[in-house]
mmCIF entry with sequence, helices, sheets and N, C-alpha, C, O atoms, coordinates in Angstrom:
data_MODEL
# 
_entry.id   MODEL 
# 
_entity.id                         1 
_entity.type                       polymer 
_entity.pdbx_number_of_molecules   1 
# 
_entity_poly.entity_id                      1 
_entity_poly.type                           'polypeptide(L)' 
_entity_poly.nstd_linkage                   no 
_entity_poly.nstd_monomer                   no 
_entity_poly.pdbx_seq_one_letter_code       
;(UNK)(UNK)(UNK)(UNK)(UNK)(UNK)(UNK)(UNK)(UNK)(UNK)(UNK)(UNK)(UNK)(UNK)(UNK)(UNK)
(UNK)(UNK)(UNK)(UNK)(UNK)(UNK)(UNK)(UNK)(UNK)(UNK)(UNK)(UNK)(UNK)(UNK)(UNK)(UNK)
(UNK)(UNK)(UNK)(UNK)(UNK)(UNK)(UNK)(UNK)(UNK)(UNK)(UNK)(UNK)(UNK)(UNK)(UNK)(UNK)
(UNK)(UNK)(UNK)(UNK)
;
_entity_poly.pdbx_seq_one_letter_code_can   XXXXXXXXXXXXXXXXXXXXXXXXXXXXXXXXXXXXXXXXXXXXXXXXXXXX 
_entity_poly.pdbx_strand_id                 A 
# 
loop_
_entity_poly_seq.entity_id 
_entity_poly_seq.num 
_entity_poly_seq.mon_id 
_entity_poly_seq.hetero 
1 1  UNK n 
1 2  UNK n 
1 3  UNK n 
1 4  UNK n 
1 5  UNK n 
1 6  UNK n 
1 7  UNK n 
1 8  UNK n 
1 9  UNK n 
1 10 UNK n 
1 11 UNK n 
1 12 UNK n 
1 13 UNK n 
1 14 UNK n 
1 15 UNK n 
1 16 UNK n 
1 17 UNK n 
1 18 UNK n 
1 19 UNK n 
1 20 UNK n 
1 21 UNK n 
1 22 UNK n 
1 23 UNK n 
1 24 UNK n 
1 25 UNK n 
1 26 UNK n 
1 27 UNK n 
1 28 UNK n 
1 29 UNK n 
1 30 UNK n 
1 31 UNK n 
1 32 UNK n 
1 33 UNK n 
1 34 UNK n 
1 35 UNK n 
1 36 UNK n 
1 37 UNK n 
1 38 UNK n 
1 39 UNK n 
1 40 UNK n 
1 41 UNK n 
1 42 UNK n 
1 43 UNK n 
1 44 UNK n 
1 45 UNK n 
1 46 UNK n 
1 47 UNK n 
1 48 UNK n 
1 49 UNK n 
1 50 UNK n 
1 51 UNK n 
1 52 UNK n 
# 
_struct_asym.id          A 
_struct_asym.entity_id   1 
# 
loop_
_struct_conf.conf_type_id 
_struct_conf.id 
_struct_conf.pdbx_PDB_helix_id 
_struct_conf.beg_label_comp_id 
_struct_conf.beg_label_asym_id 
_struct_conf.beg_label_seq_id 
_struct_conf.pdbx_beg_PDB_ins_code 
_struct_conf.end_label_comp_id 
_struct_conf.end_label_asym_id 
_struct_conf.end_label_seq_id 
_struct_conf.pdbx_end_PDB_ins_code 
_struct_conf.beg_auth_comp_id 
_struct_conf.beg_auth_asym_id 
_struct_conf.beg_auth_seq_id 
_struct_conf.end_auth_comp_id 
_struct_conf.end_auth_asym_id 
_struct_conf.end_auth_seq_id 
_struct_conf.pdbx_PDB_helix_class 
_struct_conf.details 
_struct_conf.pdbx_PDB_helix_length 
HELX_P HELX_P1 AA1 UNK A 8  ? UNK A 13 ? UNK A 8  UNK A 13 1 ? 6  
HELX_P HELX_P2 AA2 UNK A 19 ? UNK A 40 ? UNK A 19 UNK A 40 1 ? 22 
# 
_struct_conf_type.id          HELX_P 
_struct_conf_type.criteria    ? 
_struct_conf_type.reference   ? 
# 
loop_
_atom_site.group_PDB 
_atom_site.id 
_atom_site.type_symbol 
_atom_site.label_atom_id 
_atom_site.label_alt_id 
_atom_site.label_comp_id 
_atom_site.label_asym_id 
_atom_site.label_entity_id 
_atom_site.label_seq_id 
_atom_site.pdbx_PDB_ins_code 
_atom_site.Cartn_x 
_atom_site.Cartn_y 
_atom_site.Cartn_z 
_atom_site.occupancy 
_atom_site.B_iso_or_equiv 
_atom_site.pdbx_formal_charge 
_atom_site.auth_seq_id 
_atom_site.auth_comp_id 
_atom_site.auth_asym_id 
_atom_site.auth_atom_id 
_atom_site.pdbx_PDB_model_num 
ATOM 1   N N  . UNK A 1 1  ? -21.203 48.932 10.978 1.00 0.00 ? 1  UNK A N  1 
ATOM 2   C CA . UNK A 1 1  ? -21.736 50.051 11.755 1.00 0.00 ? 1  UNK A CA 1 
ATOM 3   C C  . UNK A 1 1  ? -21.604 49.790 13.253 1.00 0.00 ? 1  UNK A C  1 
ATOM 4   O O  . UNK A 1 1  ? -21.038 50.615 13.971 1.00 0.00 ? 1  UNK A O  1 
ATOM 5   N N  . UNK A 1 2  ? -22.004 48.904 13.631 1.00 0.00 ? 2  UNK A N  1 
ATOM 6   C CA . UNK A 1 2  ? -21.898 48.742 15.216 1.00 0.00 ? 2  UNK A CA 1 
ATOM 7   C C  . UNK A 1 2  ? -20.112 48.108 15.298 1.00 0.00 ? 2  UNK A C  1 
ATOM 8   O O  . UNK A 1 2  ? -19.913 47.315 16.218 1.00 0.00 ? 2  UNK A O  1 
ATOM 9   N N  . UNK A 1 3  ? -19.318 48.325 14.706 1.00 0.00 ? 3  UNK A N  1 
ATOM 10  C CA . UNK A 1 3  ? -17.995 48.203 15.369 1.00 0.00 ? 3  UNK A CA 1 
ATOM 11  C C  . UNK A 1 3  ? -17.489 49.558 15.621 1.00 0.00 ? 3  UNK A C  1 
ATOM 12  O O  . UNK A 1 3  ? -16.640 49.825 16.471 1.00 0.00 ? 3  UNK A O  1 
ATOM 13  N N  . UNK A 1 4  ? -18.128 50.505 14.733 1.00 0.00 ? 4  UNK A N  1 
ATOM 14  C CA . UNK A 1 4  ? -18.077 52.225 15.052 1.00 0.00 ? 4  UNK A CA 1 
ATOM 15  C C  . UNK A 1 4  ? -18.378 52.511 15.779 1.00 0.00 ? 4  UNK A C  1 
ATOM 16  O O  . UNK A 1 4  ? -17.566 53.292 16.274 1.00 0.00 ? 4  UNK A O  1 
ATOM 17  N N  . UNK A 1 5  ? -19.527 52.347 16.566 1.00 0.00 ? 5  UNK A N  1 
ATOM 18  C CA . UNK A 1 5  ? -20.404 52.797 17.325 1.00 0.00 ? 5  UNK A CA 1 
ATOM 19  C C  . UNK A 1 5  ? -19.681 51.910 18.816 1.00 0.00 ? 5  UNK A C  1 
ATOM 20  O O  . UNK A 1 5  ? -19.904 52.228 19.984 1.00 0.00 ? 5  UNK A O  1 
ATOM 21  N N  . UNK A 1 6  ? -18.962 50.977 18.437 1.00 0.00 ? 6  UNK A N  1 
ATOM 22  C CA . UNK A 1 6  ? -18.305 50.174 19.771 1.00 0.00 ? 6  UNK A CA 1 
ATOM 23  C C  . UNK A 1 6  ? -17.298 50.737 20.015 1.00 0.00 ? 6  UNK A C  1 
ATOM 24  O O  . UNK A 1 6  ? -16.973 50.663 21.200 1.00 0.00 ? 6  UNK A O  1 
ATOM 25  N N  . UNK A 1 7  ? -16.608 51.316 19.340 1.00 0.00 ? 7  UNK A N  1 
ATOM 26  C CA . UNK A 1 7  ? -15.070 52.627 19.050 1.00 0.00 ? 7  UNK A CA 1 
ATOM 27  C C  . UNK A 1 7  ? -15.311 53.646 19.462 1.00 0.00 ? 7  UNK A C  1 
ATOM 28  O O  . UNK A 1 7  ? -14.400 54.385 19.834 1.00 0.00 ? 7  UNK A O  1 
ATOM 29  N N  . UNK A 1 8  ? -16.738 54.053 19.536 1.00 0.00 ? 8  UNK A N  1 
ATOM 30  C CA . UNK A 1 8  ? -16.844 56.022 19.469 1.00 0.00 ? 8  UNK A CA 1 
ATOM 31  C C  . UNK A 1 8  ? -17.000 55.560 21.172 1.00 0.00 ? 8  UNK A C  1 
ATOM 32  O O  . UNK A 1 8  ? -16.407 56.281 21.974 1.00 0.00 ? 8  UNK A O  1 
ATOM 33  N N  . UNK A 1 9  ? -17.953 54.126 21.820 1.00 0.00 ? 9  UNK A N  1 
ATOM 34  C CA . UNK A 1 9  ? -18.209 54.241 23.243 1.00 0.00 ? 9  UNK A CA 1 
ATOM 35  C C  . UNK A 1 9  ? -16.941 54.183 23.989 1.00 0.00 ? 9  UNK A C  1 
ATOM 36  O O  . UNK A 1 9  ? -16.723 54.586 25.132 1.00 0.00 ? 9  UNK A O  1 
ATOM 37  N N  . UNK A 1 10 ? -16.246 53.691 23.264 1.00 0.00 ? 10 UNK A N  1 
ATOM 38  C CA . UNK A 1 10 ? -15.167 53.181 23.926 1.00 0.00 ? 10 UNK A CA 1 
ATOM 39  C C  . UNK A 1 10 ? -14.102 54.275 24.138 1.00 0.00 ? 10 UNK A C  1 
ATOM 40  O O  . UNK A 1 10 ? -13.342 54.368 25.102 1.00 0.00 ? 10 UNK A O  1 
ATOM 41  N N  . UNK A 1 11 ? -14.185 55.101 23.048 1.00 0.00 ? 11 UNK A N  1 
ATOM 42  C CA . UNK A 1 11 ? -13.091 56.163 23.375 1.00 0.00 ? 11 UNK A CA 1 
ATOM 43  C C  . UNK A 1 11 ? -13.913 56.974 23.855 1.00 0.00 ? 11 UNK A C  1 
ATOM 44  O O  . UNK A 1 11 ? -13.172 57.906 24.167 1.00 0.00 ? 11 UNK A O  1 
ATOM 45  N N  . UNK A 1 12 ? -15.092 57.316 24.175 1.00 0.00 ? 12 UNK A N  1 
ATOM 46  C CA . UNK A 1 12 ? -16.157 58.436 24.779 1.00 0.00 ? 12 UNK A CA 1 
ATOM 47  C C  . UNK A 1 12 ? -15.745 58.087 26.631 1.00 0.00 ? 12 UNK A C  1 
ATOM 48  O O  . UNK A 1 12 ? -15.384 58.880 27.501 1.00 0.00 ? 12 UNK A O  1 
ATOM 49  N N  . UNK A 1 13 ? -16.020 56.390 26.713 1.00 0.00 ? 13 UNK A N  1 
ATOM 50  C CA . UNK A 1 13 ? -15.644 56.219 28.204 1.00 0.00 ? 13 UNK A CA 1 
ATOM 51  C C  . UNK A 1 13 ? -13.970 56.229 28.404 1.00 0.00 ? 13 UNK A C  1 
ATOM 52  O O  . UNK A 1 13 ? -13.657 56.406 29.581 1.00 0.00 ? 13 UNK A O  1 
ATOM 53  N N  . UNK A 1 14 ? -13.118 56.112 27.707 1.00 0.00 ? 14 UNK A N  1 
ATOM 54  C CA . UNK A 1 14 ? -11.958 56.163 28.153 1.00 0.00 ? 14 UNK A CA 1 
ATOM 55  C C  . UNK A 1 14 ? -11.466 58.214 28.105 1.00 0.00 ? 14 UNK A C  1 
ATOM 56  O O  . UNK A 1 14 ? -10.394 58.739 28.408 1.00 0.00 ? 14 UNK A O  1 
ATOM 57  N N  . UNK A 1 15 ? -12.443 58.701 27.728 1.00 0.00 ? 15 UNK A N  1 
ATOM 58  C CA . UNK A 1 15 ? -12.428 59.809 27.994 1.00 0.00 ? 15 UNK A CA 1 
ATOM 59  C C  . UNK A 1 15 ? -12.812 60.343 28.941 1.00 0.00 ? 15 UNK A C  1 
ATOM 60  O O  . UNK A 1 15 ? -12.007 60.984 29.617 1.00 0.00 ? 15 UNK A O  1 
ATOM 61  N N  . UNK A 1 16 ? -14.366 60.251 29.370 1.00 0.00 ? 16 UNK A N  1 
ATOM 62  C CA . UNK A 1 16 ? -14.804 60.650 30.546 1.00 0.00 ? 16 UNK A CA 1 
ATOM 63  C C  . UNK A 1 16 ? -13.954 59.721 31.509 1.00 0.00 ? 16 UNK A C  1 
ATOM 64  O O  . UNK A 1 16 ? -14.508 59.829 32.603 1.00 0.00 ? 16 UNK A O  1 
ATOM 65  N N  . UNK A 1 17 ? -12.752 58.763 31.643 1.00 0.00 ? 17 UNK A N  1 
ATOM 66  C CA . UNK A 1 17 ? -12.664 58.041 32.779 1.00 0.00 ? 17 UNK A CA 1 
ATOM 67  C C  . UNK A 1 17 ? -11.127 58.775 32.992 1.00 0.00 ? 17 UNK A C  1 
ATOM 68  O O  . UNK A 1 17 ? -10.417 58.839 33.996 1.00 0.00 ? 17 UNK A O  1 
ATOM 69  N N  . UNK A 1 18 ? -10.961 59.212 31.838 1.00 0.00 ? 18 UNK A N  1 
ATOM 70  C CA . UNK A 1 18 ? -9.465  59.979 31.851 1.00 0.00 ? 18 UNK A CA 1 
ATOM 71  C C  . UNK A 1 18 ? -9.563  62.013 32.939 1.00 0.00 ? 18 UNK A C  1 
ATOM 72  O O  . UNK A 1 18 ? -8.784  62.619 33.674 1.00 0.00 ? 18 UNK A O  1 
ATOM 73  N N  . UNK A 1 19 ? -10.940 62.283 32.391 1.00 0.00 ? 19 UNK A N  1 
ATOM 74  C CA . UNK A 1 19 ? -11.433 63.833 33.164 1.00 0.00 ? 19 UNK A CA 1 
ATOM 75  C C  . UNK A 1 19 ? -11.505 63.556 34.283 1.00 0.00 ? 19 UNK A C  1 
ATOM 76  O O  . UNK A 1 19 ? -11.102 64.300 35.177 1.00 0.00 ? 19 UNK A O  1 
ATOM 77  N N  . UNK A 1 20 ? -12.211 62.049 34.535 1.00 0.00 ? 20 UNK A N  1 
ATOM 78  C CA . UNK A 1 20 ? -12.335 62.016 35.906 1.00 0.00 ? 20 UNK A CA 1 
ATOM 79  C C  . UNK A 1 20 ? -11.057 61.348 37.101 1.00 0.00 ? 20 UNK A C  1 
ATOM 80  O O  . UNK A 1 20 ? -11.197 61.207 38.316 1.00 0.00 ? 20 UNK A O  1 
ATOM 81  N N  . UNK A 1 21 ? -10.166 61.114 36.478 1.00 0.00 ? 21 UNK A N  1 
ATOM 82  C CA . UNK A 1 21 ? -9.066  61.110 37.149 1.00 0.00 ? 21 UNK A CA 1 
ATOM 83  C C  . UNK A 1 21 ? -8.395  61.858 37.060 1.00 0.00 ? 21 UNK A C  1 
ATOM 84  O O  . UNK A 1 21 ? -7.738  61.847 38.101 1.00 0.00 ? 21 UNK A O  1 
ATOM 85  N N  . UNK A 1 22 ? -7.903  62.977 36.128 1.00 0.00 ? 22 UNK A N  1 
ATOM 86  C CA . UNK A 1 22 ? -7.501  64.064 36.276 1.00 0.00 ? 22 UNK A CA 1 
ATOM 87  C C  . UNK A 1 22 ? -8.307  65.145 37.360 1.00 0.00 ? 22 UNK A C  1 
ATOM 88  O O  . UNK A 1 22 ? -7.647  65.912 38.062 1.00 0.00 ? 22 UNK A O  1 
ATOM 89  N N  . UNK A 1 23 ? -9.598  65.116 37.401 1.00 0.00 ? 23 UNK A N  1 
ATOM 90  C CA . UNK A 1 23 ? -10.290 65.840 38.451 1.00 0.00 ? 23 UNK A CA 1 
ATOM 91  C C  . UNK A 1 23 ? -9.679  65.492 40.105 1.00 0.00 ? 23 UNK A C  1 
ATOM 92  O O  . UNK A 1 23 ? -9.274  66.250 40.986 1.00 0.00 ? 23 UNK A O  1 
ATOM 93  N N  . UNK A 1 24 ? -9.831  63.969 40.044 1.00 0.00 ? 24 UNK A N  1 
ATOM 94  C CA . UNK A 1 24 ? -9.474  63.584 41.426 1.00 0.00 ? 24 UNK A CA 1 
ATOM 95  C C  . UNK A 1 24 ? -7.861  63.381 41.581 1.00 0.00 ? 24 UNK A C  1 
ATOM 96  O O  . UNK A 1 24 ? -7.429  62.899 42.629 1.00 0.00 ? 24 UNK A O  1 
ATOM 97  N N  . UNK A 1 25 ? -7.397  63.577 41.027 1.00 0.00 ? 25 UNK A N  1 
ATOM 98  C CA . UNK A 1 25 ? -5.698  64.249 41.320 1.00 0.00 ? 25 UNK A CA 1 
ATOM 99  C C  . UNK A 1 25 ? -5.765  65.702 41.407 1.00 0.00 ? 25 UNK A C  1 
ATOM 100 O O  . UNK A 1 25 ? -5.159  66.022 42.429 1.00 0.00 ? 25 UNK A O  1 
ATOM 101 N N  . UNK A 1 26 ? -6.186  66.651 40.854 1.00 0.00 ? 26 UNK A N  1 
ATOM 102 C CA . UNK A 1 26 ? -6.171  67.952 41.285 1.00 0.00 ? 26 UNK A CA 1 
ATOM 103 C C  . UNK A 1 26 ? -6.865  67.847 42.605 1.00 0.00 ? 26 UNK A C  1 
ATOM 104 O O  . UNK A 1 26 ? -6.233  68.393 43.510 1.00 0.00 ? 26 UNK A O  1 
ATOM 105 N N  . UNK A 1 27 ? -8.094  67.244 42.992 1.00 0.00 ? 27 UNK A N  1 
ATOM 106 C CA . UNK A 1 27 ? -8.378  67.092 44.684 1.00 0.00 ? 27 UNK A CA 1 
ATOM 107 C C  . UNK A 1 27 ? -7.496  66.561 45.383 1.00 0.00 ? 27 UNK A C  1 
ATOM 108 O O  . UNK A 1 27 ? -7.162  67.164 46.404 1.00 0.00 ? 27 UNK A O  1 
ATOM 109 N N  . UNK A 1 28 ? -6.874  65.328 45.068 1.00 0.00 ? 28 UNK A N  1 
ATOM 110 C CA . UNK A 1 28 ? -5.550  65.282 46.044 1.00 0.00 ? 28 UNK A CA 1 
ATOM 111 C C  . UNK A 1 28 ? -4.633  65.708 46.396 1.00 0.00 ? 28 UNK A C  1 
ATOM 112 O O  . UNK A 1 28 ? -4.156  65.405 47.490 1.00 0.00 ? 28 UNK A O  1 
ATOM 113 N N  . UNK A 1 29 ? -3.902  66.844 45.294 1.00 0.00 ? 29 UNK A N  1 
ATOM 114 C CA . UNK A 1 29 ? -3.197  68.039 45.392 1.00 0.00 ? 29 UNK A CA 1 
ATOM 115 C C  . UNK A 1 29 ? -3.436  68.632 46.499 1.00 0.00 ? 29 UNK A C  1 
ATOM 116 O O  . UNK A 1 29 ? -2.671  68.862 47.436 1.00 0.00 ? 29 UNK A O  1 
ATOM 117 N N  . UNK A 1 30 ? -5.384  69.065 46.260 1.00 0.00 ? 30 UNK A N  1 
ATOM 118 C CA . UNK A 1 30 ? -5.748  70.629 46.929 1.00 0.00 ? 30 UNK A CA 1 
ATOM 119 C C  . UNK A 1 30 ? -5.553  69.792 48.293 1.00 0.00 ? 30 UNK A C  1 
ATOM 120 O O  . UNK A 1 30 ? -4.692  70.024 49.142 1.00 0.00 ? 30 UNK A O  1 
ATOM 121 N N  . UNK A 1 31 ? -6.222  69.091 48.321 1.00 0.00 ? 31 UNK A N  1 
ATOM 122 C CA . UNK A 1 31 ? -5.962  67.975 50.138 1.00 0.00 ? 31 UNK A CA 1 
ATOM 123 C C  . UNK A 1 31 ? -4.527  68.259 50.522 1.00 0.00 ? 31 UNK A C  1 
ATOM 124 O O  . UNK A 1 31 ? -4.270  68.999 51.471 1.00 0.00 ? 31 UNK A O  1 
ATOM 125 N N  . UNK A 1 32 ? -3.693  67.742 49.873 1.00 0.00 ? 32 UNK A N  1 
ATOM 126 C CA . UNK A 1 32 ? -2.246  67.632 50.327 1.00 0.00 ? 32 UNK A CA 1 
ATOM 127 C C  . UNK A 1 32 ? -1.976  68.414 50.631 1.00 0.00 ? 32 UNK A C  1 
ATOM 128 O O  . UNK A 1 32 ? -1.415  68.319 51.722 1.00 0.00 ? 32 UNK A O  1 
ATOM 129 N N  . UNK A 1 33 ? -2.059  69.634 50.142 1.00 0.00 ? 33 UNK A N  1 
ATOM 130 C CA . UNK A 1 33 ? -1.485  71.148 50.429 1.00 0.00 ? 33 UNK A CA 1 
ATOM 131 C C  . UNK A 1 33 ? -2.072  71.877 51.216 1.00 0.00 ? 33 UNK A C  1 
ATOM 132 O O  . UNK A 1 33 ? -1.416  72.750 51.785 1.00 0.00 ? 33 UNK A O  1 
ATOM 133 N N  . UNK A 1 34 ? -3.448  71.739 51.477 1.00 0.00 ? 34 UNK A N  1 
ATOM 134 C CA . UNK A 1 34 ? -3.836  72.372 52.441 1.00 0.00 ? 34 UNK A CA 1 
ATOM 135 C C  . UNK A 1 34 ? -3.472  71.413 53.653 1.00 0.00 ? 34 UNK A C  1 
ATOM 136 O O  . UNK A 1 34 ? -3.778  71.996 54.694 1.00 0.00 ? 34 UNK A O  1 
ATOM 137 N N  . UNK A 1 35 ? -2.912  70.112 53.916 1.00 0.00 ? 35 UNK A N  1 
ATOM 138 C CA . UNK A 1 35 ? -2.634  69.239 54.711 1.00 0.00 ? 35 UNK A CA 1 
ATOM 139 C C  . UNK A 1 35 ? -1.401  69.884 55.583 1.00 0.00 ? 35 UNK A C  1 
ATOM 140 O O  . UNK A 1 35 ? -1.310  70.101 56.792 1.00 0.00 ? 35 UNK A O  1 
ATOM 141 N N  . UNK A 1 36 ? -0.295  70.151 54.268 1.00 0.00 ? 36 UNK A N  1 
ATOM 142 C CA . UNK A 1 36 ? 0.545   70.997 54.628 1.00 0.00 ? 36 UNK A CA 1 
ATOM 143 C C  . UNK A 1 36 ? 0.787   72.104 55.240 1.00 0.00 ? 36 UNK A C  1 
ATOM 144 O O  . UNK A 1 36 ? 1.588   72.299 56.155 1.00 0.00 ? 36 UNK A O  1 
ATOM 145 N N  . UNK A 1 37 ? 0.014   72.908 54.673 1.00 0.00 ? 37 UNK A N  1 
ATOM 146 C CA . UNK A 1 37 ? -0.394  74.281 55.678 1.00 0.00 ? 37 UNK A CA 1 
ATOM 147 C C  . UNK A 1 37 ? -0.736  74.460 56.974 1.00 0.00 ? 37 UNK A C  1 
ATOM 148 O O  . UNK A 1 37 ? -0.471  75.356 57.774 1.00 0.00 ? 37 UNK A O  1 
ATOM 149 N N  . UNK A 1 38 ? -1.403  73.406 57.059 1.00 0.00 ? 38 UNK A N  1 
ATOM 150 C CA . UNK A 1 38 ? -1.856  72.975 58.397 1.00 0.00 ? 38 UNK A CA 1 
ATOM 151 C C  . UNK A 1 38 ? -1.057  72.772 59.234 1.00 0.00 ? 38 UNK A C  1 
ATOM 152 O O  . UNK A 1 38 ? -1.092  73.218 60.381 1.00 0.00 ? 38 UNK A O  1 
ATOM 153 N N  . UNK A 1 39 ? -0.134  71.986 58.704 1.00 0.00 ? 39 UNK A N  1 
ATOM 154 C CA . UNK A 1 39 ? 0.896   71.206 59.930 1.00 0.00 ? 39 UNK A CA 1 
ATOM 155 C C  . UNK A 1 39 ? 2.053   72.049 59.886 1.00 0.00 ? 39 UNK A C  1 
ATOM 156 O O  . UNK A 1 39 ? 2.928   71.986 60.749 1.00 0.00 ? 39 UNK A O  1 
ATOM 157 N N  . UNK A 1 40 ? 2.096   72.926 58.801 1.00 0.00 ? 40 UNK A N  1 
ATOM 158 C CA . UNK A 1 40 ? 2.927   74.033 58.803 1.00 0.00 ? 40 UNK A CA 1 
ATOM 159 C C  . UNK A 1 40 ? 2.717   75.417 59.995 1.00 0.00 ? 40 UNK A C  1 
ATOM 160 O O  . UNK A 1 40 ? 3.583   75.885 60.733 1.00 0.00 ? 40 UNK A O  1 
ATOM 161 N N  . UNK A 1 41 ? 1.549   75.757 59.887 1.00 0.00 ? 41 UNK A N  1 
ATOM 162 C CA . UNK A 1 41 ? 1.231   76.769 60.670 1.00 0.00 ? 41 UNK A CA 1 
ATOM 163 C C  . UNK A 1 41 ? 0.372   76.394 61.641 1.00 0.00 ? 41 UNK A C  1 
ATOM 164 O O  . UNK A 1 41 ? -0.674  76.986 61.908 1.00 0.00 ? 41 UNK A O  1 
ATOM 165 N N  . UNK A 1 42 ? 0.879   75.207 62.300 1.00 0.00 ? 42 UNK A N  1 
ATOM 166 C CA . UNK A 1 42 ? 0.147   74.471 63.404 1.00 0.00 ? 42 UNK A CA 1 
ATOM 167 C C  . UNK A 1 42 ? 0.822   75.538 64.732 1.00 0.00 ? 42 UNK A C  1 
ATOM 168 O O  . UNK A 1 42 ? 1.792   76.176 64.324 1.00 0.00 ? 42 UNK A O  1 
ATOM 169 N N  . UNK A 1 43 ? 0.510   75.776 66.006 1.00 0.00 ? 43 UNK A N  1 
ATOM 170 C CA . UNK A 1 43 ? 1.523   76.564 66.867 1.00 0.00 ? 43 UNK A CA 1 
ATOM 171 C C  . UNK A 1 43 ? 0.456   76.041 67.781 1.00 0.00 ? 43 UNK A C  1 
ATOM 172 O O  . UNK A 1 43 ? -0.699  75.616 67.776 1.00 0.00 ? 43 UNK A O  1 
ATOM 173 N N  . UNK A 1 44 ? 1.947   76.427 68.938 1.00 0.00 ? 44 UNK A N  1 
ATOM 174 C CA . UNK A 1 44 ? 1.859   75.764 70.666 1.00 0.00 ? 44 UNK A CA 1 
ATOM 175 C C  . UNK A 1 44 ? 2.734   74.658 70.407 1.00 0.00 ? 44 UNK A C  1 
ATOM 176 O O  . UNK A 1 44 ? 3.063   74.107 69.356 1.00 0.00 ? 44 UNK A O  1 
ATOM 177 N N  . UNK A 1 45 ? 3.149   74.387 72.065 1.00 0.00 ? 45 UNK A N  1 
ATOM 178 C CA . UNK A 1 45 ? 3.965   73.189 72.078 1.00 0.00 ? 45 UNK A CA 1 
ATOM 179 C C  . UNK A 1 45 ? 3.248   71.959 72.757 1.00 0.00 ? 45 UNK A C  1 
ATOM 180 O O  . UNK A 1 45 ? 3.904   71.139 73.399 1.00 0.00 ? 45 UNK A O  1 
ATOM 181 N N  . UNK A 1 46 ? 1.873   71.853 72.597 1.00 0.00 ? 46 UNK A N  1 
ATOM 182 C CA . UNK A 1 46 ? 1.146   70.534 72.848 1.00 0.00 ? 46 UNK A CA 1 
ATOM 183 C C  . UNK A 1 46 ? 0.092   70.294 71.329 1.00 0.00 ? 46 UNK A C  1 
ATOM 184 O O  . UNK A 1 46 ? -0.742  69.434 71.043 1.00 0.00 ? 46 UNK A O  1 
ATOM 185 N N  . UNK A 1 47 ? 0.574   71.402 70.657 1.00 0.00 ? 47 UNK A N  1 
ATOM 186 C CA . UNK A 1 47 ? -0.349  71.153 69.176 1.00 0.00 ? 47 UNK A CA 1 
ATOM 187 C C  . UNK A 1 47 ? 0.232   69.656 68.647 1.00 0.00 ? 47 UNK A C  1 
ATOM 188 O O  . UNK A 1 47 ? 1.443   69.438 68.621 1.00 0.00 ? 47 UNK A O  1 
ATOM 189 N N  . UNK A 1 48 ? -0.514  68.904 68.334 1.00 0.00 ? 48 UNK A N  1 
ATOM 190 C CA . UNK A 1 48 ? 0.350   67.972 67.383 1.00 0.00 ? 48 UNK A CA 1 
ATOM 191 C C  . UNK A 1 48 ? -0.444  67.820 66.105 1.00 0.00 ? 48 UNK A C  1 
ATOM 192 O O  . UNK A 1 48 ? -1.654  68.020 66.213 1.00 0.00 ? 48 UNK A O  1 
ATOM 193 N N  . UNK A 1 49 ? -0.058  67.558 65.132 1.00 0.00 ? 49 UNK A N  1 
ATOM 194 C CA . UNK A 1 49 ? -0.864  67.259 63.601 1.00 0.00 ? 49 UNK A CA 1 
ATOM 195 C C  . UNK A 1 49 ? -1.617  66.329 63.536 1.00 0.00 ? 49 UNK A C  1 
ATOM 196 O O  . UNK A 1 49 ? -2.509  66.392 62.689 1.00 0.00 ? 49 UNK A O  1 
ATOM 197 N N  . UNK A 1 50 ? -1.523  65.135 64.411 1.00 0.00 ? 50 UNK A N  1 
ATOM 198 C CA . UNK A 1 50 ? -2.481  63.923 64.265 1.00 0.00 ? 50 UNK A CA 1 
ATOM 199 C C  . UNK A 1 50 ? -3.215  63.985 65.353 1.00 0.00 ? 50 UNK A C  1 
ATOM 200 O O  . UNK A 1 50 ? -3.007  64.859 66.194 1.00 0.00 ? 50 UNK A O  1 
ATOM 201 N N  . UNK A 1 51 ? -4.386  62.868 65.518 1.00 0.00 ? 51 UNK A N  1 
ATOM 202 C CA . UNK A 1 51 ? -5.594  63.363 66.707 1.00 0.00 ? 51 UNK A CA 1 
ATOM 203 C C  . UNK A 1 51 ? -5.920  62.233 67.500 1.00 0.00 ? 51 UNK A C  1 
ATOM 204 O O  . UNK A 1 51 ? -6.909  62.427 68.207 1.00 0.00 ? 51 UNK A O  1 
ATOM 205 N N  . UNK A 1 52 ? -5.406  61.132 67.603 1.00 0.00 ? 52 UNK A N  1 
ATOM 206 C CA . UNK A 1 52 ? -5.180  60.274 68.564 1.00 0.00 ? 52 UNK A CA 1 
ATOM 207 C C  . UNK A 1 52 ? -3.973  60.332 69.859 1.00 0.00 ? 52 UNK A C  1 
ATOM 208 O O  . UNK A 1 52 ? -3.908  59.422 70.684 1.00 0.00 ? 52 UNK A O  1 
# 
């Protein structure tokens, strides 16, 4: 019984650890692309994309 119960945790956390990296790749997407946009529709000729 408890080697079941060590199987069900184990694939329960390799599940929730799998949603939660799929979550935080769709946030790095949305980051990236709106990153893009940015530096895409940046205007003026003293605009620059970085802030140092």
């Amino acid at each position: 019984m408890g080697i079941v119960l060590a199987a069900l945790l184990i694939v329960v956390l390799f599940g929730l650890g799998g949603f939660a990296l799929h979550a935080l790749w769709i946030i790095a997407v949305v980051m990236f692309l709106a990153w893009v946009i940015g530096f895409a529709f940046r205007s003026g000729e003293s605009a620059r994309w970085y802030r140092w």
